[in-house]
Every structure is written in structure tokens, then in C-alpha cells.
Backbone as JSON, one array per atom type, in Angstrom:
{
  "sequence": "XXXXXXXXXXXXXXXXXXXXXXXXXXXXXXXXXXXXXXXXXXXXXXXXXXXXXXXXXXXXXXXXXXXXXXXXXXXXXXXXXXXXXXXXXXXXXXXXXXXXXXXXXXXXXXXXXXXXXXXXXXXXXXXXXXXXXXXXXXXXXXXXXXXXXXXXXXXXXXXXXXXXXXXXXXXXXXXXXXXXXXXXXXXXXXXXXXXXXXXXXXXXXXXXXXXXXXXXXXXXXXXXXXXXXXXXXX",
  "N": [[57.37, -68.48, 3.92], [53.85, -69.97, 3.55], [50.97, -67.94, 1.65], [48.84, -66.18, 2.97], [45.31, -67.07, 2.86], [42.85, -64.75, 2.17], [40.78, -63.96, 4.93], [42.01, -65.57, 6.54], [43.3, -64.91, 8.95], [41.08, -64.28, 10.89], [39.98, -66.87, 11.16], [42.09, -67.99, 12.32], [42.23, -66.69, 14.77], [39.54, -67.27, 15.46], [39.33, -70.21, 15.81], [41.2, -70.65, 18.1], [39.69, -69.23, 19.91], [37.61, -71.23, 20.2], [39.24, -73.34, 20.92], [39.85, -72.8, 23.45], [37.02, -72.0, 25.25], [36.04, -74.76, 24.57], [37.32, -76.24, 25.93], [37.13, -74.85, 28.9], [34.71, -75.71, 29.24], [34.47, -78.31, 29.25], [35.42, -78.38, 31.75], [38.52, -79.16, 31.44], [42.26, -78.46, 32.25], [43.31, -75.47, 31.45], [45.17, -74.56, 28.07], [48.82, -74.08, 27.66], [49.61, -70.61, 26.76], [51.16, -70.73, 24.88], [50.86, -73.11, 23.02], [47.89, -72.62, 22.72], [48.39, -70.31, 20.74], [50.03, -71.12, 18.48], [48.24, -73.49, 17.68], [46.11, -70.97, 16.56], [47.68, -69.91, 14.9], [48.24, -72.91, 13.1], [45.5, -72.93, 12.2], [44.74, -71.0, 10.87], [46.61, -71.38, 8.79], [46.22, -73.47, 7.59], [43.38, -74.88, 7.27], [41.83, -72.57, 5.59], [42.46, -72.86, 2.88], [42.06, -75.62, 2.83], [39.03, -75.88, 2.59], [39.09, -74.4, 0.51], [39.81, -76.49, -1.08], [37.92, -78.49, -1.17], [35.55, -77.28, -1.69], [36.26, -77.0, -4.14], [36.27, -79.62, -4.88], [33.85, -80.53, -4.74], [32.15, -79.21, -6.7], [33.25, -80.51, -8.61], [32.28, -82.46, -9.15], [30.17, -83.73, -11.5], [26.11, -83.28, -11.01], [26.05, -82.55, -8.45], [24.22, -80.37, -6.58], [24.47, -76.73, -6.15], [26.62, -74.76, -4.16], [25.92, -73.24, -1.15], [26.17, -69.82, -1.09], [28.29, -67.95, 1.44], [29.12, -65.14, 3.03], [31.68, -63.65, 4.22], [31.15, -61.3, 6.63], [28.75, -63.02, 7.39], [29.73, -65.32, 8.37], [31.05, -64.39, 10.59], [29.01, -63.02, 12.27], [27.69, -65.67, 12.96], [29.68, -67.11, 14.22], [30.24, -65.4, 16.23], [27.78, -65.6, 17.61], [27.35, -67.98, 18.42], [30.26, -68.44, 19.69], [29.51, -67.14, 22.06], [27.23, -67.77, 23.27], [28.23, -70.42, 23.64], [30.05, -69.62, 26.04], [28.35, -67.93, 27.65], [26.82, -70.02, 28.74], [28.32, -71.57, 30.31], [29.44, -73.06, 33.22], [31.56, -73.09, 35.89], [32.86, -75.81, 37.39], [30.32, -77.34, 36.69], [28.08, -79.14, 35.27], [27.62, -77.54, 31.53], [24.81, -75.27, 30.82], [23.85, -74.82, 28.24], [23.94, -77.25, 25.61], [26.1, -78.28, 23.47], [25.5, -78.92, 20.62], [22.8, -77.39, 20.83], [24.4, -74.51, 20.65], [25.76, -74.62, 18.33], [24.19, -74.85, 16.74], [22.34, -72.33, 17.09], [24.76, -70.33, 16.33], [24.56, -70.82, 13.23], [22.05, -70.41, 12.44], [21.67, -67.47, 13.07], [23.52, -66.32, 11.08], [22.4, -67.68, 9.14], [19.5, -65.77, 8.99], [20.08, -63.11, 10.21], [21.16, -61.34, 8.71], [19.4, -61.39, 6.08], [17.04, -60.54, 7.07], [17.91, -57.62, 8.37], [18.57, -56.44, 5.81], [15.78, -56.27, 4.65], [14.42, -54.76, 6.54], [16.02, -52.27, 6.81], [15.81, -51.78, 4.21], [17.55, -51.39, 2.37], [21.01, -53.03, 1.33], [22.39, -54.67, 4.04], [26.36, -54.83, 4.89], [26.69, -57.32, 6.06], [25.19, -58.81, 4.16], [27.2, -58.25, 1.63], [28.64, -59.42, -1.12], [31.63, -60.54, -2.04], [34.36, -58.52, -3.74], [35.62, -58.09, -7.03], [38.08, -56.68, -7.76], [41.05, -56.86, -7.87], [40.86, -57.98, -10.45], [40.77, -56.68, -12.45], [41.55, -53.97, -15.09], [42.5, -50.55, -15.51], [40.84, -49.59, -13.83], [41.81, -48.23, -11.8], [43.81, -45.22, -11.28], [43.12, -43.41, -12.87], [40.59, -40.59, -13.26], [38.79, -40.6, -14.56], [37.14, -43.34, -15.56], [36.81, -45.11, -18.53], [37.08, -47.56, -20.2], [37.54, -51.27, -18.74], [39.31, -53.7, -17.92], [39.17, -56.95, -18.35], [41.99, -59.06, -16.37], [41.85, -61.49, -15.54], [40.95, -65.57, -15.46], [38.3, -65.74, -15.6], [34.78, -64.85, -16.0], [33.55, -61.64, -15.11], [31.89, -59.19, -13.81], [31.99, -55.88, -14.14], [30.93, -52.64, -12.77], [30.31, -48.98, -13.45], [29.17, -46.86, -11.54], [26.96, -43.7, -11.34], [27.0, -40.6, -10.12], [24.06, -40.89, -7.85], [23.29, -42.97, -8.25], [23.01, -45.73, -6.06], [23.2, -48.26, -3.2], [20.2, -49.63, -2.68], [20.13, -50.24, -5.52], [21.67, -51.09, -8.44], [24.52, -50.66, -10.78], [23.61, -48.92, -13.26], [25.59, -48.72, -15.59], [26.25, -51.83, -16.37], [28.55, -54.34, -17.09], [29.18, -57.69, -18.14], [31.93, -59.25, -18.58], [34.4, -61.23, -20.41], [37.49, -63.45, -20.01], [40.08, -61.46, -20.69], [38.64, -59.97, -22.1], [36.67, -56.14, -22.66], [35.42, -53.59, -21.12], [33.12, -50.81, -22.15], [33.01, -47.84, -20.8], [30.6, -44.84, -20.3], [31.3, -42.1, -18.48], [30.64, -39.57, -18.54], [30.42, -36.19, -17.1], [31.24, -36.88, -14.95], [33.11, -37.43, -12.53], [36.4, -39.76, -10.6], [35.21, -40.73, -7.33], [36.06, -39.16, -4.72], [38.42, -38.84, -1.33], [39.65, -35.76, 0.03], [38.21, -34.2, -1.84], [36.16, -34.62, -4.08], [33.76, -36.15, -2.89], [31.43, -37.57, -3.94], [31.59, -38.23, -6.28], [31.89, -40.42, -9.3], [32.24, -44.32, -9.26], [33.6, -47.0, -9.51], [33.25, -50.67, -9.39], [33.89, -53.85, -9.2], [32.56, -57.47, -9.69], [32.02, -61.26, -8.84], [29.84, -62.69, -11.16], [26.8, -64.05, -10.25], [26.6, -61.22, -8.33], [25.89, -58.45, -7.72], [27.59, -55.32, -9.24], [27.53, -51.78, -7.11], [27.24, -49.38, -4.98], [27.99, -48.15, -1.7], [27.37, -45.84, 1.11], [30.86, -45.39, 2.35], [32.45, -46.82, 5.03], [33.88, -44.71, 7.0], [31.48, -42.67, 6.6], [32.07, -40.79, 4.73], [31.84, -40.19, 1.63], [31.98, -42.8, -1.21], [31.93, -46.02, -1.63], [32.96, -48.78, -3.78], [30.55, -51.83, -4.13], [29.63, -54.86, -3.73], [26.37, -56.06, -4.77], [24.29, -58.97, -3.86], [22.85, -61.47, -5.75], [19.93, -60.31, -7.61]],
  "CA": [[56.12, -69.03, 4.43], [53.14, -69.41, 1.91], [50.75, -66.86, 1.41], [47.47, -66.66, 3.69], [44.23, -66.72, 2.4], [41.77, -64.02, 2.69], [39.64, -64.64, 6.05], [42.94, -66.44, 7.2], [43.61, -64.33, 10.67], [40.18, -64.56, 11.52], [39.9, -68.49, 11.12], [42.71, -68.59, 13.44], [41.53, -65.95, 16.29], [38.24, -68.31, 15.96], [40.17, -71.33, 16.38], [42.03, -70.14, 19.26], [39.02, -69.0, 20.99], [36.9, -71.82, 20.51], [40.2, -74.22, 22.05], [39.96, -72.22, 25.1], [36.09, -71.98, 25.27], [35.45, -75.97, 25.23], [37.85, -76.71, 27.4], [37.04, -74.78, 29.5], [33.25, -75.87, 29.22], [34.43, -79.69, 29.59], [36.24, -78.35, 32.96], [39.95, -79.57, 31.35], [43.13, -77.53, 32.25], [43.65, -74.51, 30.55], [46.6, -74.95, 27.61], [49.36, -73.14, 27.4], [49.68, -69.44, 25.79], [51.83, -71.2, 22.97], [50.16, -73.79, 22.16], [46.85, -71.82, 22.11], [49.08, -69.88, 19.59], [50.35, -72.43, 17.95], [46.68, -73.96, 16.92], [45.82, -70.34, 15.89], [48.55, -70.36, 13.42], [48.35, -73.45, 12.59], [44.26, -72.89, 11.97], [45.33, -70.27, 9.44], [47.12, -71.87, 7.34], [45.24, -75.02, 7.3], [41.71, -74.74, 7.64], [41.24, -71.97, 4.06], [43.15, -73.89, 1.85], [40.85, -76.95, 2.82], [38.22, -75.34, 2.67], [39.06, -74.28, -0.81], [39.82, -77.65, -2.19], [36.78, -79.13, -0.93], [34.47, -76.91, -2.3], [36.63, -77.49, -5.62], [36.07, -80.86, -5.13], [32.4, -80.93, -4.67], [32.02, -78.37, -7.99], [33.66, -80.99, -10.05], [31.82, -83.89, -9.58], [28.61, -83.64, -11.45], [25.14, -83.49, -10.29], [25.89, -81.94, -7.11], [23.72, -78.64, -6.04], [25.71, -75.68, -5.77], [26.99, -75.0, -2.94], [25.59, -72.05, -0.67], [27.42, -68.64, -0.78], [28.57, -67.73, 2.67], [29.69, -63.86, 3.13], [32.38, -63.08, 5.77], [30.36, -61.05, 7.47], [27.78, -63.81, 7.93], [30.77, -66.39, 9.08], [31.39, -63.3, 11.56], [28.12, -62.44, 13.34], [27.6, -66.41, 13.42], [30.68, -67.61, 14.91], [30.58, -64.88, 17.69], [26.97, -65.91, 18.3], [28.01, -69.25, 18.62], [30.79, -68.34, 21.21], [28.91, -66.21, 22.58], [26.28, -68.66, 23.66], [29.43, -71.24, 24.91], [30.51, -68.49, 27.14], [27.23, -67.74, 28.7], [26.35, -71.32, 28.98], [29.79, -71.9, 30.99], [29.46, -72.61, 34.78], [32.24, -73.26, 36.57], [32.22, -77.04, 38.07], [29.1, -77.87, 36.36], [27.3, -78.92, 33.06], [27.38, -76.54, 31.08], [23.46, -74.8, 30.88], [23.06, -75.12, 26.69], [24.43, -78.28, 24.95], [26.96, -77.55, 21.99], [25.03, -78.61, 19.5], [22.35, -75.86, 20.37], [24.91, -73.16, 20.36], [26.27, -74.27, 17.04], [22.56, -74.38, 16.1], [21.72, -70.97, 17.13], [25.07, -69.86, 15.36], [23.82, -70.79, 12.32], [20.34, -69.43, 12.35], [22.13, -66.12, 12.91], [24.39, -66.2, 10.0], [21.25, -67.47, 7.8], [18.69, -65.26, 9.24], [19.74, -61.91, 10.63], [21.45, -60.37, 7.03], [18.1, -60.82, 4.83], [16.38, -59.77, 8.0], [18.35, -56.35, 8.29], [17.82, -55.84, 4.45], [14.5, -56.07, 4.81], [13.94, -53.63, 7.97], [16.22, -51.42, 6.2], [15.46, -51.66, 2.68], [19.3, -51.62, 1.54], [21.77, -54.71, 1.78], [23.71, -54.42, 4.8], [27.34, -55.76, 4.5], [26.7, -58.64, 6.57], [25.09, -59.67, 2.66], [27.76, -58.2, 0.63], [29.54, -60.28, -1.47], [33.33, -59.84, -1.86], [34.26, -57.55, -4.91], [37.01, -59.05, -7.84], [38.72, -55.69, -8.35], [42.2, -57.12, -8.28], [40.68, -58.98, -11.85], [40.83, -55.3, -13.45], [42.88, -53.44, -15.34], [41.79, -49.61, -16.18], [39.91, -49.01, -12.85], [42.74, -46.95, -11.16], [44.62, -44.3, -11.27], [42.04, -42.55, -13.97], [39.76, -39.9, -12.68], [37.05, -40.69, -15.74], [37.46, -44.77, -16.21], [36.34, -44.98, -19.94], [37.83, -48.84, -20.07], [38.07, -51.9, -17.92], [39.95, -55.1, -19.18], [39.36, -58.01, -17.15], [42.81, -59.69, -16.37], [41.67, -62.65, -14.64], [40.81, -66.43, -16.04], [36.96, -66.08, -15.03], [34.45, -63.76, -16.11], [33.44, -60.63, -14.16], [30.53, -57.66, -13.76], [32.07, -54.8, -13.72], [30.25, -51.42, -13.11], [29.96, -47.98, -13.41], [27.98, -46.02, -10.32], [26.99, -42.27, -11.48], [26.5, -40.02, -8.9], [22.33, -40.68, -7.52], [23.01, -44.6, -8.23], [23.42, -46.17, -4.93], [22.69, -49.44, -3.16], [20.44, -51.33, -3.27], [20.19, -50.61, -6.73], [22.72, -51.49, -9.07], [24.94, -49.54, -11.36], [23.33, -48.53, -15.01], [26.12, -49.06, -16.59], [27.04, -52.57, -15.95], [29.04, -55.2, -17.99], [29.72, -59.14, -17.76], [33.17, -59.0, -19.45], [35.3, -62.61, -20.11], [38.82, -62.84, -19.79], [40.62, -60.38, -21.89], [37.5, -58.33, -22.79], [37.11, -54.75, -22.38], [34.28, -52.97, -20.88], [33.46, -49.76, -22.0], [31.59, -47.01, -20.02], [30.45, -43.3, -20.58], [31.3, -41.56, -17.16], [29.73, -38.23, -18.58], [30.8, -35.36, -16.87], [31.55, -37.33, -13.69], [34.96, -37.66, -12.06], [35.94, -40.64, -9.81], [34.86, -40.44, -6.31], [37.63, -39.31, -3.81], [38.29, -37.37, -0.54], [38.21, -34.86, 0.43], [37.98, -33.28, -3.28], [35.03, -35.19, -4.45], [33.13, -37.73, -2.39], [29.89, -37.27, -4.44], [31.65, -38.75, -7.41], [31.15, -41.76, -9.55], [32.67, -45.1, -8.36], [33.47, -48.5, -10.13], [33.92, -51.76, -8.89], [33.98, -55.47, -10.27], [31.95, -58.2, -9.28], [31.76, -61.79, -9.48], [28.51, -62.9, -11.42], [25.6, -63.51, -10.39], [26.57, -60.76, -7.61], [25.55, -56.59, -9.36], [27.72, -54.2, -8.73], [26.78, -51.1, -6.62], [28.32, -48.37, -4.13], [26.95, -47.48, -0.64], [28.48, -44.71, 1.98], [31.54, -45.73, 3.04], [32.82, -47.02, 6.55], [33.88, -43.19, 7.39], [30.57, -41.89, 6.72], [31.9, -39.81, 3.88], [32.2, -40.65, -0.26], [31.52, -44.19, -1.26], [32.9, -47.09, -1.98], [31.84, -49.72, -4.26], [30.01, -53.11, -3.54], [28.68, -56.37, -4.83], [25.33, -56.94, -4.12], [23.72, -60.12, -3.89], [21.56, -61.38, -6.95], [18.41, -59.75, -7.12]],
  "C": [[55.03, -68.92, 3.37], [51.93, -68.74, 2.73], [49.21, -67.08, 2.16], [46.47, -66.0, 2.67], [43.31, -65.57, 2.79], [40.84, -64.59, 3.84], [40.89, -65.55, 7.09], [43.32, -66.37, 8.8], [41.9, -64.44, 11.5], [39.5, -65.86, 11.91], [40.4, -68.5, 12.68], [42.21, -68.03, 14.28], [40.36, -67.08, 16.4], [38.27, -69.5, 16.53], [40.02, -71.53, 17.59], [41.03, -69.99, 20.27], [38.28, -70.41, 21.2], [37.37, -72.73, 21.36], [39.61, -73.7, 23.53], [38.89, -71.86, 25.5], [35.51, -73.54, 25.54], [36.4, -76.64, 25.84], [37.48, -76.16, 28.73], [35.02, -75.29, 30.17], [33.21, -77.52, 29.69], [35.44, -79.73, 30.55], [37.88, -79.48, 32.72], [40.74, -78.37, 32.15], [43.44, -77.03, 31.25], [45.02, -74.73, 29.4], [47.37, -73.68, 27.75], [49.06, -72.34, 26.43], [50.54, -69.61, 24.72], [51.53, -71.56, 22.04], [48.46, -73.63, 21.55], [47.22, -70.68, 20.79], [49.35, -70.17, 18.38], [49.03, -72.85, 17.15], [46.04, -72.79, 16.65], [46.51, -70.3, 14.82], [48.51, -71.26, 12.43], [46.94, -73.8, 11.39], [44.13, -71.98, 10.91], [45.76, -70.58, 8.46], [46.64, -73.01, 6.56], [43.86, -75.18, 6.58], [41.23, -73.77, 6.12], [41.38, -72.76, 3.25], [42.27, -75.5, 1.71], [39.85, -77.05, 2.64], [37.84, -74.89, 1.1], [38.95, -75.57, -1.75], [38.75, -78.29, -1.83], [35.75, -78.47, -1.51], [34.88, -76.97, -4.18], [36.21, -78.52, -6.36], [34.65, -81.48, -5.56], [31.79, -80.1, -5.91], [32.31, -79.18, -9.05], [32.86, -82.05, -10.05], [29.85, -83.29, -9.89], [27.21, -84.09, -11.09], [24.96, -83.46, -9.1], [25.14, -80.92, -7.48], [24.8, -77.92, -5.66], [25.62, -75.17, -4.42], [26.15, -73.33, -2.71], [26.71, -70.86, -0.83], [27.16, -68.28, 0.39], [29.28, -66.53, 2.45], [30.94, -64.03, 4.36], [31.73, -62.47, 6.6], [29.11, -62.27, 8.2], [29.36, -65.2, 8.78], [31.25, -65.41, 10.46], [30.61, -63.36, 12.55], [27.89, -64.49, 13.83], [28.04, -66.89, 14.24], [30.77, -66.86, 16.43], [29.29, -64.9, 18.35], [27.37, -67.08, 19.05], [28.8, -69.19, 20.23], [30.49, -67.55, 22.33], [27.98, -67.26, 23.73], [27.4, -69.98, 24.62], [29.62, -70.33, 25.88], [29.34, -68.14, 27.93], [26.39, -69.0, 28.99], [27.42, -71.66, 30.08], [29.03, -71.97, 32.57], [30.15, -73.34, 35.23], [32.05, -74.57, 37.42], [31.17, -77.93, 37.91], [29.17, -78.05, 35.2], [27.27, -77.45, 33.05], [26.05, -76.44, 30.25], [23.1, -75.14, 29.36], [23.99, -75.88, 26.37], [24.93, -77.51, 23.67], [26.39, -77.43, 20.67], [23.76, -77.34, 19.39], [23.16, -74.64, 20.41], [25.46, -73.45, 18.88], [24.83, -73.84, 16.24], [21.8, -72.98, 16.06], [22.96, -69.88, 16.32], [25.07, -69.54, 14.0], [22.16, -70.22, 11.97], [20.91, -68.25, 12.78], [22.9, -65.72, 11.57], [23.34, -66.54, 9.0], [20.22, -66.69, 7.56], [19.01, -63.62, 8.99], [20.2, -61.14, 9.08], [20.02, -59.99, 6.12], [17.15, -59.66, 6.41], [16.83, -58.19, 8.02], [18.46, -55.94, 7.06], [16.5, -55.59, 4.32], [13.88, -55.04, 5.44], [14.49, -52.25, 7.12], [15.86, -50.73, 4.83], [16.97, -51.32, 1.82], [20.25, -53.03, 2.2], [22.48, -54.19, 2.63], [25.34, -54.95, 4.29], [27.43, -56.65, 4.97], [26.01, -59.5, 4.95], [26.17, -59.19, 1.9], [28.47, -59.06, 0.19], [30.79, -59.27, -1.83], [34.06, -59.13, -3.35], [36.04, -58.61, -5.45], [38.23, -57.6, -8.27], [39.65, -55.55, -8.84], [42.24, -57.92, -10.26], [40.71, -57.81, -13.03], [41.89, -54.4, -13.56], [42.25, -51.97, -16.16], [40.81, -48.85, -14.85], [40.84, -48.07, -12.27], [43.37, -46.52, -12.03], [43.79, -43.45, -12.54], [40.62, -41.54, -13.09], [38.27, -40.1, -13.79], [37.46, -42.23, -16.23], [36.16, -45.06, -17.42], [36.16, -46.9, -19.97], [38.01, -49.47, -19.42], [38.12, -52.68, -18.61], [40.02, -55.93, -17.96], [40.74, -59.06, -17.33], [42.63, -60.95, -15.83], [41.28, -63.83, -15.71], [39.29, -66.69, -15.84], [36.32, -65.35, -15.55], [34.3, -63.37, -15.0], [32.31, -59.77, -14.63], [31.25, -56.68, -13.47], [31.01, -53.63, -14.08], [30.47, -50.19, -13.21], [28.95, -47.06, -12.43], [28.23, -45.11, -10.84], [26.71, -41.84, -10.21], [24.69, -39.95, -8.81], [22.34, -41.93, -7.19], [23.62, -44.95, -7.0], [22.68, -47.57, -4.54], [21.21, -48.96, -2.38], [20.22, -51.25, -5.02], [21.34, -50.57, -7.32], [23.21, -50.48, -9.74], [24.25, -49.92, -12.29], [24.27, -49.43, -15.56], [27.03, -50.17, -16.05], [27.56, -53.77, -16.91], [29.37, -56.36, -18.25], [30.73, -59.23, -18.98], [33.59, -60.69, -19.67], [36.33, -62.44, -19.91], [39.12, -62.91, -21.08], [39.79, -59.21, -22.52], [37.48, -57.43, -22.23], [36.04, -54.52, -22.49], [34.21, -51.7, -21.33], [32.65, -48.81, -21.06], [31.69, -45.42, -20.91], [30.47, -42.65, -19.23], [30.63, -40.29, -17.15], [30.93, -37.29, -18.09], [31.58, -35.8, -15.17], [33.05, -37.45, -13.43], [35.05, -38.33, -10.92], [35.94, -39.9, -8.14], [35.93, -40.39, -5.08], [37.85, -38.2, -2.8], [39.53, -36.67, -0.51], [37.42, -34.11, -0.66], [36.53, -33.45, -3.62], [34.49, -36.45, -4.03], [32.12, -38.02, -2.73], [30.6, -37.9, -6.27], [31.51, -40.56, -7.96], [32.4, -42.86, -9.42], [32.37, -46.62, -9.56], [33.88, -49.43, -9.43], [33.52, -52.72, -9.76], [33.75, -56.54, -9.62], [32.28, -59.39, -9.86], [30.48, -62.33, -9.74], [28.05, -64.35, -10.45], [25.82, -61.89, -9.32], [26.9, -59.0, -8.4], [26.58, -55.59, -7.78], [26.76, -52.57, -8.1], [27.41, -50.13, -5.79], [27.49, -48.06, -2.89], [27.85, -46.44, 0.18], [29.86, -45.73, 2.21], [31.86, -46.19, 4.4], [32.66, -45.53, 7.34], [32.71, -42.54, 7.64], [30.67, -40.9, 5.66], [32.32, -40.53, 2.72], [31.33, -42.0, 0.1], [32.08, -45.14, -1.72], [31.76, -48.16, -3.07], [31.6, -51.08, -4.12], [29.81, -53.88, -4.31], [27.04, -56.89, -3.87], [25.02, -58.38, -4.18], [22.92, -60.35, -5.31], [20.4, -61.31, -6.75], [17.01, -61.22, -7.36]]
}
């Protein structure tokens, strides 16, 4: 079978729900539990991949504007506003109370709004802004407790960074690098050793960005050490 895209299982669950959300909103019969299956699967495999070549498509022809960057997280909180709003619009036998296009409309003004908004309140990027880190594009980041060296393996450039222990989001790492492919970053880690539990969760932390988006590290999920991020461009 070929190989799903990142974001691929969540396409389909979205799919899947939305099938069985406007049908039931344009009072049809429910489909079967297969074929509601079925068009999740099939919404997986489909739907990235198209998604990819279209924005390929629209990159090559010049004198387009570049296209918006869209986070996962923001395709997240939107989409379940979105059905969120079908579902409490729903009444049984009747119109349904908000018209589709304002729930897609209010999905979107969630996905463009609330992220800067909760950076703002907070004063650090939530991850509903993070962008998605290139790490797999490096070679030198693991298995080293002091990464001296990163070599970008990939056909693109990259940012990789360096977080010391103090540097945290929203500011960026110090020591950060826009490598090409095949070049070799170097760093000075100091006295630092990488960041890891339970030994050392106060240590320093690299990841690899793609540009314009600065590396950075914030707590972790857990609540303990840190992981590292891509912010947004400042």
C-alpha cells in the first residue's frame, strides 16, 4: 500500500465525520459503517497527495503570491470549530439553525485568529503556531550527548539550531545556522549535555527548521525537559 502522508489519519477521521454530519443536517439516511470507513480511507490517501501537487503546481507558475502557511494545529482547532458549529446547528426534522457556509466561515476565523491571539495573551507561541520541524533532514543530531556537527542530508536548505540551557521560546536559539544541502553546521555546546530524562531535562536541545521558521525549544508535552520547535518568522 503506499505510504501516508503526514496529517493523513486525521484528513480521514475529518472526512468521515463531516459525511455523517451533513447528512445528517440535510435529513438523508445515515450510510453504512463501511462505507463511512471506506471514504475515511479513501480521504487519506487521496486528499494529501492532492493537496501536495496543487500547491506544487501553484509554486511553479510564476507571479503567483505565496501561498499561506497553514500549521496542523490551526487545520485542527478550525475543522473541529467548524463541526462543531454543524452539530449544534443540527435539529432533527428541520433547517438546520446556521447555514454551512457560516460554519465553514467561523471555522476559518478560528484557525486564522485564535493562534496569534494566544501568543499574544501569553507572550510565547503556542503550538497551535508552530511550524513542523525538518529533523529527519539531519545527520549528527542524535545519538551524541554534545552535538558539535549537523550535516543537512536533504535537497533543500535548513535552520538548524542549538538551544543552551536559559534559551527558550519565544526566543530563538543563539546559535543558529541556515545550512544547504550537504553543508555542515557547526556549534559550541560548551559545557552543556543534550537534554534527556530523567538524567538531564535542563539540558541543551537541537532541532532543524525549515527557513523562514527559527528554531527554538519550549517545555515539553509531559511538563518535564524540552523539546525543540520551529517558531514562526519573527
Amino acid at each position: 500500500m503506499p505510504e501516508l502522508l503526514p496529517g493523513a489519519v486525521f484528513t480521514g477521521i475529518l472526512t468521515a465525520l463531516t459525511v455523517i454530519v451533513l447528512r445528517a443536517r440535510s435529513l438523508r439516511p445515515r450510510l453504512p459503517a463501511w462505507k463511512v470507513l471506506l471514504i475515511g480511507v479513501g480521504a487519506a490517501y487521496v486528499i494529501p497527495p492532492a493537496l501536495v501537487f496543487l500547491a506544487g503546481a501553484w509554486r511553479a507558475v510564476p507571479g503567483l503570491p505565496d501561498l499561506p502557511v497553514v500549521t496542523e494545529g490551526q487545520v485542527f482547532i478550525g475543522a473541529w470549530m467548524a463541526l462543531a458549529m454543524l452539530s449544534v446547528s443540527h435539529r432533527p426534522g428541520r433547517a438546520p439553525g446556521i447555514p454551512l457556509w457560516a460554519c465553514l466561515l467561523t471555522g476559518v476565523a478560528t484557525a486564522a485568529l485564535l493562534p496569534p491571539f494566544l501568543d499574544r495573551v501569553t507572550g510565547s507561541y503556542q503550538r497551535l503556531s508552530l511550524r513542523a520541524d525538518v529533523n529527519h533532514c539531519t545527520r549528527g543530531m542524535t545519538g551524541r550527548t554534545q552535538p558539535r556537527e549537523v550535516t543537512n542530508i536533504c535537497d533543500e536548505p535548513i535552520t538548524v539550531g542549538l538551544c543552551l540551557p536559559g534559551e527558550v521560546n519565544p526566543a530563538p536559539c543563539a546559535q543558529s545556522h541556515t545550512i544547504e544541502p550537504g553543508q555542515t553546521a557547526r556549534f559550541d555546546p560548551g559545557q552543556a549535555y543534550l537534554s534527556s530524562l530523567p538524567g538531564n531535562p535542563n539540558g541543551l536541545t537541537v532541532v532543524a527548521c525549515r527557513p523562514p521558521a527559527r528554531p527554538s525549544r519550549m517545555v515539553s508535552t509531559i511538563g518535564r525537559g524540552y523539546e525543540g520547535v520551529c517558531l514562526p518568522p519573527g
